[in-house]
PDB file of N, CA, C and O in Angstrom:
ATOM      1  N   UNK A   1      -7.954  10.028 -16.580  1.00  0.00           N
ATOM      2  CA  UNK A   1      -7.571   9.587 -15.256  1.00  0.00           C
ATOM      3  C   UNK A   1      -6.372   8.639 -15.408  1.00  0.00           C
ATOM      4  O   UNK A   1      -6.261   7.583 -16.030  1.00  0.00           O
ATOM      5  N   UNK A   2      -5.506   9.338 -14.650  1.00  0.00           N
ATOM      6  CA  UNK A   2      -4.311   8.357 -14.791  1.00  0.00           C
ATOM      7  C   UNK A   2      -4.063   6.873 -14.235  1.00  0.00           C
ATOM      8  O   UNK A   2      -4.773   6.676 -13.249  1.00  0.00           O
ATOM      9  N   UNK A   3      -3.346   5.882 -14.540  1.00  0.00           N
ATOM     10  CA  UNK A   3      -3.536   4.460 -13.872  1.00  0.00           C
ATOM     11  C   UNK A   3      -2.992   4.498 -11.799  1.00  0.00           C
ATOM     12  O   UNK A   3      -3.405   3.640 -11.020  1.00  0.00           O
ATOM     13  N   UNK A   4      -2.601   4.987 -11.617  1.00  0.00           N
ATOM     14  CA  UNK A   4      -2.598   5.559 -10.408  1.00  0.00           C
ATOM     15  C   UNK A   4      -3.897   6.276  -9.161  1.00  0.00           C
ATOM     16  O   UNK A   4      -4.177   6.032  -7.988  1.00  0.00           O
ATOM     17  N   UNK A   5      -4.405   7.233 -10.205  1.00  0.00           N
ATOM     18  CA  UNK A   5      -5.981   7.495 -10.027  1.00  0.00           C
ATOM     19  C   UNK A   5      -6.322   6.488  -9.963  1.00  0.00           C
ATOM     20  O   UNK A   5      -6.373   6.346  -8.742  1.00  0.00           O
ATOM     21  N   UNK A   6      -6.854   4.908 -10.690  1.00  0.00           N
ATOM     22  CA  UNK A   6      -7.495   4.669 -10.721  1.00  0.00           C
ATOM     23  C   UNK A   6      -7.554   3.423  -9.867  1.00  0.00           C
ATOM     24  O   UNK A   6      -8.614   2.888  -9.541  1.00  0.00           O
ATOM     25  N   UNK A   7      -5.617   2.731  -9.314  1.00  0.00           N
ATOM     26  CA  UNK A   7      -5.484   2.111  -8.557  1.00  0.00           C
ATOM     27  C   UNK A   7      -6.289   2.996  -6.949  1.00  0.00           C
ATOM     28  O   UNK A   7      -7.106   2.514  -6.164  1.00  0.00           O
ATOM     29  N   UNK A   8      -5.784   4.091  -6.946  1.00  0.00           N
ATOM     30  CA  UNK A   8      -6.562   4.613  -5.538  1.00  0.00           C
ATOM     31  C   UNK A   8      -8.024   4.632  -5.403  1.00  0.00           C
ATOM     32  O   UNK A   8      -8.650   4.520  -4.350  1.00  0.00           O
ATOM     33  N   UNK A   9      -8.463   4.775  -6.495  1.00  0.00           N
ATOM     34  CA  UNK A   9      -9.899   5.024  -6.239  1.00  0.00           C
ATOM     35  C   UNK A   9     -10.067   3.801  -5.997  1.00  0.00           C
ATOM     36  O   UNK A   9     -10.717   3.688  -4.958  1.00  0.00           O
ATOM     37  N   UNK A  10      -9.728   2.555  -6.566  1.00  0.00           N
ATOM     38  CA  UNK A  10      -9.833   1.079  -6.476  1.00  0.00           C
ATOM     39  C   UNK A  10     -10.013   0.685  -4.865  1.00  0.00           C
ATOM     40  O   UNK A  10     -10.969   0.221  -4.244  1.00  0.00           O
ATOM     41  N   UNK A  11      -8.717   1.062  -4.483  1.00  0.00           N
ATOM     42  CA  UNK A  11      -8.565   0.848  -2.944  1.00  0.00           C
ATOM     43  C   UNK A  11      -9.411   1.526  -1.946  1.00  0.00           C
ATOM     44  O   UNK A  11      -9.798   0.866  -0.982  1.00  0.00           O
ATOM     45  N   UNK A  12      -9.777   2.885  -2.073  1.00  0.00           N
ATOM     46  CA  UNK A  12     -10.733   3.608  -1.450  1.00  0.00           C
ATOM     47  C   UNK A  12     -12.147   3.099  -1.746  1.00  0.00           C
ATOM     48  O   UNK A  12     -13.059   3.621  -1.104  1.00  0.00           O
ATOM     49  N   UNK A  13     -12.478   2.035  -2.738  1.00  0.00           N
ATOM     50  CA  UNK A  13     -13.960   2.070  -2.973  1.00  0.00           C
ATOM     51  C   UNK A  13     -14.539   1.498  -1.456  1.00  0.00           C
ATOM     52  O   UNK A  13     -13.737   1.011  -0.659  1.00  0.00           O
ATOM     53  N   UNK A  14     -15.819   1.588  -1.169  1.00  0.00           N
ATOM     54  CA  UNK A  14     -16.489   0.615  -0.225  1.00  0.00           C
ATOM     55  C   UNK A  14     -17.499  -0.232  -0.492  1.00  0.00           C
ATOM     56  O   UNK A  14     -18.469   0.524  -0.536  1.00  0.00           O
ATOM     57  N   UNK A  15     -17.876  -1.292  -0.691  1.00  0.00           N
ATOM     58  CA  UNK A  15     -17.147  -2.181   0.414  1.00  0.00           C
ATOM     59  C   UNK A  15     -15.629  -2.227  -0.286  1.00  0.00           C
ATOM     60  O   UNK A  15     -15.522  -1.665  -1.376  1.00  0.00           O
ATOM     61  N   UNK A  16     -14.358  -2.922   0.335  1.00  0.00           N
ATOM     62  CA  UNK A  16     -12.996  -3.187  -0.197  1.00  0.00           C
ATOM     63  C   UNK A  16     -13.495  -4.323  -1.076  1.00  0.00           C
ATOM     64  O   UNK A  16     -14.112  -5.374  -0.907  1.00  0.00           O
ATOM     65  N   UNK A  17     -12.818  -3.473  -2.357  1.00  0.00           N
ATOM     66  CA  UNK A  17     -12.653  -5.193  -2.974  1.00  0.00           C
ATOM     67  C   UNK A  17     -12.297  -6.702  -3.207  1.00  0.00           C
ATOM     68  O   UNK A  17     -11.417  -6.523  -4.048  1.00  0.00           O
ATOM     69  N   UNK A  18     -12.325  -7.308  -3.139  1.00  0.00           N
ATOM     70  CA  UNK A  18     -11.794  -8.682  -2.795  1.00  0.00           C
ATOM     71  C   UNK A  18     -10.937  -8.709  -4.570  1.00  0.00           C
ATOM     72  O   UNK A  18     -11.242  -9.662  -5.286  1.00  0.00           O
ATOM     73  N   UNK A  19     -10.432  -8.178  -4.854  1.00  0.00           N
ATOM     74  CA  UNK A  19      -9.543  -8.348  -6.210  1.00  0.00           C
ATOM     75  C   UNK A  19      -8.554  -7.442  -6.745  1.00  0.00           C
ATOM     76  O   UNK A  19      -8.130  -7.369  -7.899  1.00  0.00           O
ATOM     77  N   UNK A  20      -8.162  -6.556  -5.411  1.00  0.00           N
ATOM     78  CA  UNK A  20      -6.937  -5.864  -5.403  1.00  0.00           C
ATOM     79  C   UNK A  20      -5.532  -6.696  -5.413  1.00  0.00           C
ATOM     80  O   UNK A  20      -5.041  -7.218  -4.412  1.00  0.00           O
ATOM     81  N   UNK A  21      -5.017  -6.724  -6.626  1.00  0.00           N
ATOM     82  CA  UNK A  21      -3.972  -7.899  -6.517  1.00  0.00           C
ATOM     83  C   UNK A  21      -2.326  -7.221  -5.842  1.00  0.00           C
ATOM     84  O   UNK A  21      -2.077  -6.043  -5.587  1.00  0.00           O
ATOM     85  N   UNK A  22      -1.703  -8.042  -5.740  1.00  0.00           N
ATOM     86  CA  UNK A  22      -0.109  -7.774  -5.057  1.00  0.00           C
ATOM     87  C   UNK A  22       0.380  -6.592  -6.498  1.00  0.00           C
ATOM     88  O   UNK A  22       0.504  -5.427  -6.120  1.00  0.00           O
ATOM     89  N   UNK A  23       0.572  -6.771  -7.621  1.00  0.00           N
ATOM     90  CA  UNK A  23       1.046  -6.073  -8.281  1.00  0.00           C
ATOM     91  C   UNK A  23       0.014  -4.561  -7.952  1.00  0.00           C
ATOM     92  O   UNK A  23       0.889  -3.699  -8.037  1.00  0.00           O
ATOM     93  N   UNK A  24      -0.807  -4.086  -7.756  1.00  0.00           N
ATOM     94  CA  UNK A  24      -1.577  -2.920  -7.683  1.00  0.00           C
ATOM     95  C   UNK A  24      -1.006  -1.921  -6.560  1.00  0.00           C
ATOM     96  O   UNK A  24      -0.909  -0.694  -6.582  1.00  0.00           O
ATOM     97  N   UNK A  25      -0.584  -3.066  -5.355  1.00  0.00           N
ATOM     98  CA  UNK A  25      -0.398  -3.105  -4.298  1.00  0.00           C
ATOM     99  C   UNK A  25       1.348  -2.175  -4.391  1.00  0.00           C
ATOM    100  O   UNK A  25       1.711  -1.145  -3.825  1.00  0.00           O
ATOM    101  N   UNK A  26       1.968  -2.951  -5.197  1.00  0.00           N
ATOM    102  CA  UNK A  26       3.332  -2.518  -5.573  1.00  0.00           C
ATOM    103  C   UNK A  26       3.177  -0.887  -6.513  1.00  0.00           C
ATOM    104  O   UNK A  26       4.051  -0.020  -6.521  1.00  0.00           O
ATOM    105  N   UNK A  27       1.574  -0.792  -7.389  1.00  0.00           N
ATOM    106  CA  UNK A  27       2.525   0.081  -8.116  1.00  0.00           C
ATOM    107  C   UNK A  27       2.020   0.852  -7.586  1.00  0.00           C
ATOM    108  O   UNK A  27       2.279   1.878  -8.214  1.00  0.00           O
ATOM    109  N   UNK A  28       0.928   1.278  -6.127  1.00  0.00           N
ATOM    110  CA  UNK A  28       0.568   1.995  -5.959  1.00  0.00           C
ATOM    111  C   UNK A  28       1.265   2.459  -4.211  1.00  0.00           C
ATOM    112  O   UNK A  28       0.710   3.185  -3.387  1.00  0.00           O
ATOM    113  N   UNK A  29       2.062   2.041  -4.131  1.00  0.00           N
ATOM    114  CA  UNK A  29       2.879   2.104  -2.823  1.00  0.00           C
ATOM    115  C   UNK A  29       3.985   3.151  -3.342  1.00  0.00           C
ATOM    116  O   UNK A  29       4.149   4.301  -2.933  1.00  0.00           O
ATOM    117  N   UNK A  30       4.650   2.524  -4.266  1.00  0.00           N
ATOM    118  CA  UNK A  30       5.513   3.084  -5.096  1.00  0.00           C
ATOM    119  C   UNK A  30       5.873   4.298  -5.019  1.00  0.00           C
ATOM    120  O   UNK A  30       6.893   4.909  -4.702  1.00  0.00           O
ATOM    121  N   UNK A  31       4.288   4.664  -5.558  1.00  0.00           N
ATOM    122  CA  UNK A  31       3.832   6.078  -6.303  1.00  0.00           C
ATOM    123  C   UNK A  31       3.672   6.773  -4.995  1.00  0.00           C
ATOM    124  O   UNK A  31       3.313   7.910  -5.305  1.00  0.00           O
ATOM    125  N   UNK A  32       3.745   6.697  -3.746  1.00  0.00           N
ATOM    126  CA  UNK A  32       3.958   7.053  -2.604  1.00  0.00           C
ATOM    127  C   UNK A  32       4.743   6.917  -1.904  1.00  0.00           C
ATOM    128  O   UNK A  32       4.680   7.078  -0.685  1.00  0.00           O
ATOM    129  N   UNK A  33       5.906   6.498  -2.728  1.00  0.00           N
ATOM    130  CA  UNK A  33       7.447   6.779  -2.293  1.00  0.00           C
ATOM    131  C   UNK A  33       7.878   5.772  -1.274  1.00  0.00           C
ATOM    132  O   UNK A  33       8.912   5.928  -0.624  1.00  0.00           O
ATOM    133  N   UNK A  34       6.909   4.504  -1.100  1.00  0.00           N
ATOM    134  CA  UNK A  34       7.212   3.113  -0.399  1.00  0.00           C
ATOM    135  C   UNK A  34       8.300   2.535  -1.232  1.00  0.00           C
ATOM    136  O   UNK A  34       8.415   2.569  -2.457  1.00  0.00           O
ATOM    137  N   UNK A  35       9.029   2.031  -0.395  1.00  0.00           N
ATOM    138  CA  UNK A  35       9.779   0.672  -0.935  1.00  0.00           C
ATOM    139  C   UNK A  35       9.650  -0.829  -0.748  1.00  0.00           C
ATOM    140  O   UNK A  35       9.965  -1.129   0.403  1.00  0.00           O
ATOM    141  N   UNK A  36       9.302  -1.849  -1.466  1.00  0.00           N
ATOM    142  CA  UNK A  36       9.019  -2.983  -1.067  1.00  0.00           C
ATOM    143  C   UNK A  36       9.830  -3.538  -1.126  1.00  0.00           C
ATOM    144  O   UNK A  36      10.476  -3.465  -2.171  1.00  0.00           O
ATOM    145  N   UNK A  37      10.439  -4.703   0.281  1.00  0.00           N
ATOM    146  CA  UNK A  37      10.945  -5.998   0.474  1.00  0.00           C
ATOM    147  C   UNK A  37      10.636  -6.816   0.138  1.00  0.00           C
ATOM    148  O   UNK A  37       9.443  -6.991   0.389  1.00  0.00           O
ATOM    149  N   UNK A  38      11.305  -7.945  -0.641  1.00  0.00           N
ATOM    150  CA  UNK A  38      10.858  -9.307  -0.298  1.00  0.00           C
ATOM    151  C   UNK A  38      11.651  -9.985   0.415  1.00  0.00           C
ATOM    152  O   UNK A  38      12.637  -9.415   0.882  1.00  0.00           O
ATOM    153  N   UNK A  39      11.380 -11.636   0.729  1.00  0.00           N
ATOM    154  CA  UNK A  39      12.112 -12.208   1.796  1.00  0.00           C
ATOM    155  C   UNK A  39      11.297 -13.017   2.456  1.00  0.00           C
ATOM    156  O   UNK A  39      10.121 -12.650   2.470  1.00  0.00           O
ATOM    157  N   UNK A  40      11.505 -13.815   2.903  1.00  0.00           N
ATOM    158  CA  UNK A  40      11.294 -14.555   4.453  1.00  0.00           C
ATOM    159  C   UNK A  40       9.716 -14.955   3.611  1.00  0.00           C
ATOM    160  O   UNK A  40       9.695 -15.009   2.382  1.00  0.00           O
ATOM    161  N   UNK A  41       8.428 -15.220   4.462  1.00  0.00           N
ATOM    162  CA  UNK A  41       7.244 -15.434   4.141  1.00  0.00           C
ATOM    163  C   UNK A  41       6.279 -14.332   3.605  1.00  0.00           C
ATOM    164  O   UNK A  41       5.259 -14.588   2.966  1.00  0.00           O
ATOM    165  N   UNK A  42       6.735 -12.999   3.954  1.00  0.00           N
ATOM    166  CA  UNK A  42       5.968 -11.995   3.424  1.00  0.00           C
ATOM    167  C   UNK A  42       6.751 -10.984   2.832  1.00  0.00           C
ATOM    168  O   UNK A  42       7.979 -11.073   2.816  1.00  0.00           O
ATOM    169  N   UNK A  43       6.058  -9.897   2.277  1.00  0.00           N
ATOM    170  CA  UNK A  43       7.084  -8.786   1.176  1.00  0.00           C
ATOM    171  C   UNK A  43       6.351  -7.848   2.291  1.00  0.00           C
ATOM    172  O   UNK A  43       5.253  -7.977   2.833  1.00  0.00           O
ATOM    173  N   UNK A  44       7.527  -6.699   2.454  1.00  0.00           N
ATOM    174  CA  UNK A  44       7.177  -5.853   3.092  1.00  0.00           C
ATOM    175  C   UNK A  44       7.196  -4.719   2.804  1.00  0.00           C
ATOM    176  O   UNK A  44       8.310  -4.291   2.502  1.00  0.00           O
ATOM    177  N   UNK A  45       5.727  -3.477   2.749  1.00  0.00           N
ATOM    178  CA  UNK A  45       5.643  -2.233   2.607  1.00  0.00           C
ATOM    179  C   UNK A  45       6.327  -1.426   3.324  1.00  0.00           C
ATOM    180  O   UNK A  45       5.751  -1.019   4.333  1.00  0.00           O
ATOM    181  N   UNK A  46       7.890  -0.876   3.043  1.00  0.00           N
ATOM    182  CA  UNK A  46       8.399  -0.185   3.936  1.00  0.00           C
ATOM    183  C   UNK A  46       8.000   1.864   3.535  1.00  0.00           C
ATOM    184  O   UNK A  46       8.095   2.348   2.407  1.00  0.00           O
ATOM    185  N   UNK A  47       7.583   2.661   4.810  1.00  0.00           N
ATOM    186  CA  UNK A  47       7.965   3.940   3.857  1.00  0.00           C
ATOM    187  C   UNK A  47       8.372   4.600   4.944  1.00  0.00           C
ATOM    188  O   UNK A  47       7.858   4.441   6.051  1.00  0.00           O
ATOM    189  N   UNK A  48       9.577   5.595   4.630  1.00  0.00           N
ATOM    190  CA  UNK A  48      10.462   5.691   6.153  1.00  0.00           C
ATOM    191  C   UNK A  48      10.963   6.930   5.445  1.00  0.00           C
ATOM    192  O   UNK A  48      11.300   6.928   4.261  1.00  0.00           O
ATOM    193  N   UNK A  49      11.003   8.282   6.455  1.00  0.00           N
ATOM    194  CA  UNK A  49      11.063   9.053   5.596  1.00  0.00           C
ATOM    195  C   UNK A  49      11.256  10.143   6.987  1.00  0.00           C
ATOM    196  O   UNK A  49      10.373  10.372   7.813  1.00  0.00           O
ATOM    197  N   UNK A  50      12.141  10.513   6.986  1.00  0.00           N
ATOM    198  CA  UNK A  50      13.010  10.604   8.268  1.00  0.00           C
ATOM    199  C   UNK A  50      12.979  12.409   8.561  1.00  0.00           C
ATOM    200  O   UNK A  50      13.167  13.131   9.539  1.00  0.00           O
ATOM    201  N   UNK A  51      12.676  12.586   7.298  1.00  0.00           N
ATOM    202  CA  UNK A  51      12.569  14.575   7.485  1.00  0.00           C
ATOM    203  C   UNK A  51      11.053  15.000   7.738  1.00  0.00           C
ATOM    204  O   UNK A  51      10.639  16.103   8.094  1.00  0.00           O
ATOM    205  N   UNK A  52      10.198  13.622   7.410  1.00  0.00           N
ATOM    206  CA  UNK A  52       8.684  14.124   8.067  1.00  0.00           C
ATOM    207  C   UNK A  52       8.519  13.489   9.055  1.00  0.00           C
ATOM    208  O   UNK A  52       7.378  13.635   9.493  1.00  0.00           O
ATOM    209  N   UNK A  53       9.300  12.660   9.782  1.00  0.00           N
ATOM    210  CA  UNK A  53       9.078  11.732  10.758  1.00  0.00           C
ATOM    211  C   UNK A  53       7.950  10.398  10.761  1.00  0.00           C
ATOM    212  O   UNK A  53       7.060  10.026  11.526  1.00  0.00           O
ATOM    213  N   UNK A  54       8.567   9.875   9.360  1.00  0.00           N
ATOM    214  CA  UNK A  54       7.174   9.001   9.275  1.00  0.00           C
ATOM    215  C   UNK A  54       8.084   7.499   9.241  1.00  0.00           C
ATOM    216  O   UNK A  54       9.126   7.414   8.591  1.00  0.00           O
ATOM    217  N   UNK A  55       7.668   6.649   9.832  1.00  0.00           N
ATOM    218  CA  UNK A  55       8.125   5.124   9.275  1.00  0.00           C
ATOM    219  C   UNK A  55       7.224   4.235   9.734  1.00  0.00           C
ATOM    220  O   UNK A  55       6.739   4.217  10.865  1.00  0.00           O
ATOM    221  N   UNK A  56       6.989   3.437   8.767  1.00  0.00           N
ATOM    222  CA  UNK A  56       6.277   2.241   8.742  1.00  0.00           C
ATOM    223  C   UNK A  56       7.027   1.274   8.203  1.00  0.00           C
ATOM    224  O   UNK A  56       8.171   1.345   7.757  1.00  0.00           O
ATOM    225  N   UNK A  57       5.870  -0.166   8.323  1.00  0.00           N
ATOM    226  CA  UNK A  57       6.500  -1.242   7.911  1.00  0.00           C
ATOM    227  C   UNK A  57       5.224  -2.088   8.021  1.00  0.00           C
ATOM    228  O   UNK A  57       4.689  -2.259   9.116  1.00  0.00           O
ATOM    229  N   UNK A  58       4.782  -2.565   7.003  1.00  0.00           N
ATOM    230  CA  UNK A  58       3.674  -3.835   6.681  1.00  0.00           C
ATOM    231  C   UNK A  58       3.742  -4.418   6.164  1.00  0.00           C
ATOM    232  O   UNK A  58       3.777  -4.216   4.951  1.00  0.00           O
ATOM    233  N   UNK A  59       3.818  -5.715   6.771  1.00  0.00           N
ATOM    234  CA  UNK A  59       4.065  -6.747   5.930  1.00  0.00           C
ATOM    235  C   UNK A  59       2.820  -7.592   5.400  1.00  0.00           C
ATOM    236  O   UNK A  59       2.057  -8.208   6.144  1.00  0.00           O
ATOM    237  N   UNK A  60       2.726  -7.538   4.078  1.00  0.00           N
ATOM    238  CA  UNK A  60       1.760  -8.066   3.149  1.00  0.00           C
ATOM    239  C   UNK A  60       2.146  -9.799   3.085  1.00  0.00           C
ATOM    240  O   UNK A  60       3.320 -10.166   3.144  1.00  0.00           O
ATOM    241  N   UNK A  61       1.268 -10.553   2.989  1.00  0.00           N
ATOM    242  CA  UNK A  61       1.722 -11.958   2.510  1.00  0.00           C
ATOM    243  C   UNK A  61       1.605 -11.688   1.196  1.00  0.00           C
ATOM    244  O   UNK A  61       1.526 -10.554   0.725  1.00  0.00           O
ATOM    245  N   UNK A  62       1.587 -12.968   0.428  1.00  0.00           N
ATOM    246  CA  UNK A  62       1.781 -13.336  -0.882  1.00  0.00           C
ATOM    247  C   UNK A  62       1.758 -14.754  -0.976  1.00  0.00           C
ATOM    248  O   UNK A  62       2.576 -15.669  -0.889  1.00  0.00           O
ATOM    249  N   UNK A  63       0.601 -14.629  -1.174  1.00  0.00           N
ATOM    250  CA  UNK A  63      -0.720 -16.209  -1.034  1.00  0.00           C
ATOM    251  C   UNK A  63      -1.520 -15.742  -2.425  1.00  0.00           C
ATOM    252  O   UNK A  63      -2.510 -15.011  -2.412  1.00  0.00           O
ATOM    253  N   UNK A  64      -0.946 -16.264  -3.547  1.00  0.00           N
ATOM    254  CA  UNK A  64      -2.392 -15.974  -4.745  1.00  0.00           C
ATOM    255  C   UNK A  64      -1.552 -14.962  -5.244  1.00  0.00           C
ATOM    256  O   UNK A  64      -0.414 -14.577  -4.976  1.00  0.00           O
ATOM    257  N   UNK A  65      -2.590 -14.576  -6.194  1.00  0.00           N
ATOM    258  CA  UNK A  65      -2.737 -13.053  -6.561  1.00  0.00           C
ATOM    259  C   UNK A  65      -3.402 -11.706  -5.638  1.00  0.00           C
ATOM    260  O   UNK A  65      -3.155 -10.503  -5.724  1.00  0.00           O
ATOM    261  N   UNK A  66      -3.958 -12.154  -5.104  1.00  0.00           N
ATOM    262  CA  UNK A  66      -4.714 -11.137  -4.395  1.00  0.00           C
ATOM    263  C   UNK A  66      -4.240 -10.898  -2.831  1.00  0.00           C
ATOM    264  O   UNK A  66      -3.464 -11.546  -2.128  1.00  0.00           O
ATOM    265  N   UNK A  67      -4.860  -9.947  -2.620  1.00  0.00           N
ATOM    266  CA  UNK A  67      -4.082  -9.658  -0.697  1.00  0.00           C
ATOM    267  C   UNK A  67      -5.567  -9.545  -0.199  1.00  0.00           C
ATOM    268  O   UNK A  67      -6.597  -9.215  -0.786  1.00  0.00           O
ATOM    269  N   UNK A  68      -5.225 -10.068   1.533  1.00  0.00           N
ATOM    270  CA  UNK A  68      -6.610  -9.818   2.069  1.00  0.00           C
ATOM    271  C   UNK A  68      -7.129  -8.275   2.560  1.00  0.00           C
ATOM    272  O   UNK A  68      -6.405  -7.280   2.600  1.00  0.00           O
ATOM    273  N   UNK A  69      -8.387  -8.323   2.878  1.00  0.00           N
ATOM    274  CA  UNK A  69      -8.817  -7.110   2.942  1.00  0.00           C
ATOM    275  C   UNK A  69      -8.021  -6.107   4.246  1.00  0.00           C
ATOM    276  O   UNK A  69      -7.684  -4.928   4.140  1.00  0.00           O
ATOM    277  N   UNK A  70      -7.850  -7.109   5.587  1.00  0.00           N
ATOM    278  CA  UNK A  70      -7.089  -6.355   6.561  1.00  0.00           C
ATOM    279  C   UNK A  70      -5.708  -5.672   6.238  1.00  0.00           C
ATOM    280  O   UNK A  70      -5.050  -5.159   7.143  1.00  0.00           O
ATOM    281  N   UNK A  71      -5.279  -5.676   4.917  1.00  0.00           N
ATOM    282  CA  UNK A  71      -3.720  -5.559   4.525  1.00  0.00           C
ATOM    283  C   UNK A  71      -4.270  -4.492   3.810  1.00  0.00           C
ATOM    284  O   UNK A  71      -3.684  -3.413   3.901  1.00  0.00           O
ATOM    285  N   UNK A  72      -5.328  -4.572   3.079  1.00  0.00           N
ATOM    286  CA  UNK A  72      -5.532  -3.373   2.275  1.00  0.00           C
ATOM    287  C   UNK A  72      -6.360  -2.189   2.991  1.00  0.00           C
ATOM    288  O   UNK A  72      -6.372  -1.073   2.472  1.00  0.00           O
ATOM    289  N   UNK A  73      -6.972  -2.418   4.052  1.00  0.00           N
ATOM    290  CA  UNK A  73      -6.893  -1.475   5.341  1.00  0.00           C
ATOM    291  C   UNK A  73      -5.833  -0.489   5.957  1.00  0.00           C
ATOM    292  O   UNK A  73      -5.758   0.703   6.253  1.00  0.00           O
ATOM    293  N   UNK A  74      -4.918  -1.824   5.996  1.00  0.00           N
ATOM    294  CA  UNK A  74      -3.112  -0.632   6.566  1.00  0.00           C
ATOM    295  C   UNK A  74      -3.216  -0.160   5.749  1.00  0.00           C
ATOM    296  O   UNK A  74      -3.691   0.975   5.782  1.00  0.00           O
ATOM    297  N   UNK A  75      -2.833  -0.754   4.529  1.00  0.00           N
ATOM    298  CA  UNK A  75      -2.081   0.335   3.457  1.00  0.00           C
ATOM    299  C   UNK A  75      -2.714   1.698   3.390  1.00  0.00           C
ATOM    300  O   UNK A  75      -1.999   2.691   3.529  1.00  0.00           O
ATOM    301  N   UNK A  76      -4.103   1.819   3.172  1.00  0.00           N
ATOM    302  CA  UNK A  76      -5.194   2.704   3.315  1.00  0.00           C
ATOM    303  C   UNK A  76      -4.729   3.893   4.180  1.00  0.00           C
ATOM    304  O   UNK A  76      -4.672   5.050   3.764  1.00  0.00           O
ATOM    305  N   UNK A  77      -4.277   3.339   5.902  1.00  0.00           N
ATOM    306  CA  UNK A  77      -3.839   4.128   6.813  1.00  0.00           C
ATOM    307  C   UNK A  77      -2.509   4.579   6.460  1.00  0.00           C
ATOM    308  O   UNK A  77      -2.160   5.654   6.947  1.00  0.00           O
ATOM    309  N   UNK A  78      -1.851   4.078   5.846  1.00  0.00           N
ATOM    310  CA  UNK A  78      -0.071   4.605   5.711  1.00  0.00           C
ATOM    311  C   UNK A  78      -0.316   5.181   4.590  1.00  0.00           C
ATOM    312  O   UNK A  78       0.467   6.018   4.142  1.00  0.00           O
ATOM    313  N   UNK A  79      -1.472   4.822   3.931  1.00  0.00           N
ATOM    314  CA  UNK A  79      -1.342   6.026   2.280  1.00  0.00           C
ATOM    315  C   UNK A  79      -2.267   7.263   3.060  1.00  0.00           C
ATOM    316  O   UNK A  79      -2.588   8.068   2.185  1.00  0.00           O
ATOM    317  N   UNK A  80      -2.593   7.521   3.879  1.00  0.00           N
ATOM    318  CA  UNK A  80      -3.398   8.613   4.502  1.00  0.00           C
ATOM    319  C   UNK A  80      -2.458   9.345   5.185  1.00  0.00           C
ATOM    320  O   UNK A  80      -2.476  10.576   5.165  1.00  0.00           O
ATOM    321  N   UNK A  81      -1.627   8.699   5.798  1.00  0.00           N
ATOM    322  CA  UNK A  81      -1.094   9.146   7.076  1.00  0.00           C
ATOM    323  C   UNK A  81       0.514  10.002   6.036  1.00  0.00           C
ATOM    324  O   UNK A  81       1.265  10.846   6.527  1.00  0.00           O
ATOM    325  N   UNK A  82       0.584   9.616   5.058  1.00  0.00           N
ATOM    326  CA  UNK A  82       1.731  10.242   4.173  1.00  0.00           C
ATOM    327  C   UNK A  82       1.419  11.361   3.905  1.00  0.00           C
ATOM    328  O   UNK A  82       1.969  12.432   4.162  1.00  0.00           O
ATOM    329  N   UNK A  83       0.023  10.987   3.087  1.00  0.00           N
ATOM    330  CA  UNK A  83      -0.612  12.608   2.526  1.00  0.00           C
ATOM    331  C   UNK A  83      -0.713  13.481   3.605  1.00  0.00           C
ATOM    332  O   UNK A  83      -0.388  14.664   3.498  1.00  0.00           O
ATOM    333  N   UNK A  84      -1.245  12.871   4.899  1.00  0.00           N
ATOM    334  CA  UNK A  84      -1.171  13.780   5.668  1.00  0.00           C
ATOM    335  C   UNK A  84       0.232  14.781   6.094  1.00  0.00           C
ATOM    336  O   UNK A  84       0.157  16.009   6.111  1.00  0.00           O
ATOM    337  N   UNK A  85       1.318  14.124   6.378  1.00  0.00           N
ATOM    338  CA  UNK A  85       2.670  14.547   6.772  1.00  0.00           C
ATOM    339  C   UNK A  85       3.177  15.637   5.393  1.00  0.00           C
ATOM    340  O   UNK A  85       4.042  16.509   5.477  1.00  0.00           O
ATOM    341  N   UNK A  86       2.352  15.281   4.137  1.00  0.00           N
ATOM    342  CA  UNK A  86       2.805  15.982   3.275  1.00  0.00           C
ATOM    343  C   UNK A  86       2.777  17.357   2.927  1.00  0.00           C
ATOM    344  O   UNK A  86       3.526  18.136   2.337  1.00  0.00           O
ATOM    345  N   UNK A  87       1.587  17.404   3.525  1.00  0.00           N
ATOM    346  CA  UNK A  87       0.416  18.970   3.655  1.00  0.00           C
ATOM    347  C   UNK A  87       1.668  20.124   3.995  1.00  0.00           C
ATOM    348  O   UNK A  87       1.385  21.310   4.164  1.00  0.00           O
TER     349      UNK A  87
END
């Protein structure tokens, strides 16, 4: 299982984990063709992608190592909503 696999399965487990950190967050956005901002008070999950008609934008804080669970919710929905457009 590749480290990718295993960031997703991470994020999909239930309950959400409380120890999904910002770097997981980065390499697994990535790998779904997000680009991250930084800047201002928060880094932002951008993925914009103009021939499937998809764009988003979430902005994650960066408090700690870790992100809260409502952030790892979106992401959840924008990593769904990609695969979906991808089909």
């Amino acid at each position: 299982m590749s480290k990718i696999e295993k960031l997703r399965d991470k994020f999909y487990k239930k309950p959400i984990p409380n120890d999904i950190t910002f770097d997981d967050v980065v390499t697994l956005a990535e790998s779904y063709g997000c680009i991250i901002k930084s800047g201002g008070n928060h880094t932002k999950v951008v993925y914009d992608n103009k021939e499937l008609g998809l764009y988003r934008v979430i902005p994650v804080p960066k408090h700690g190592k870790t992100i809260g669970e409502v952030y790892v919710k979106e992401l959840k929905e924008l990593f769904d909503a990609i695969e979906e457009v991808r089909k």
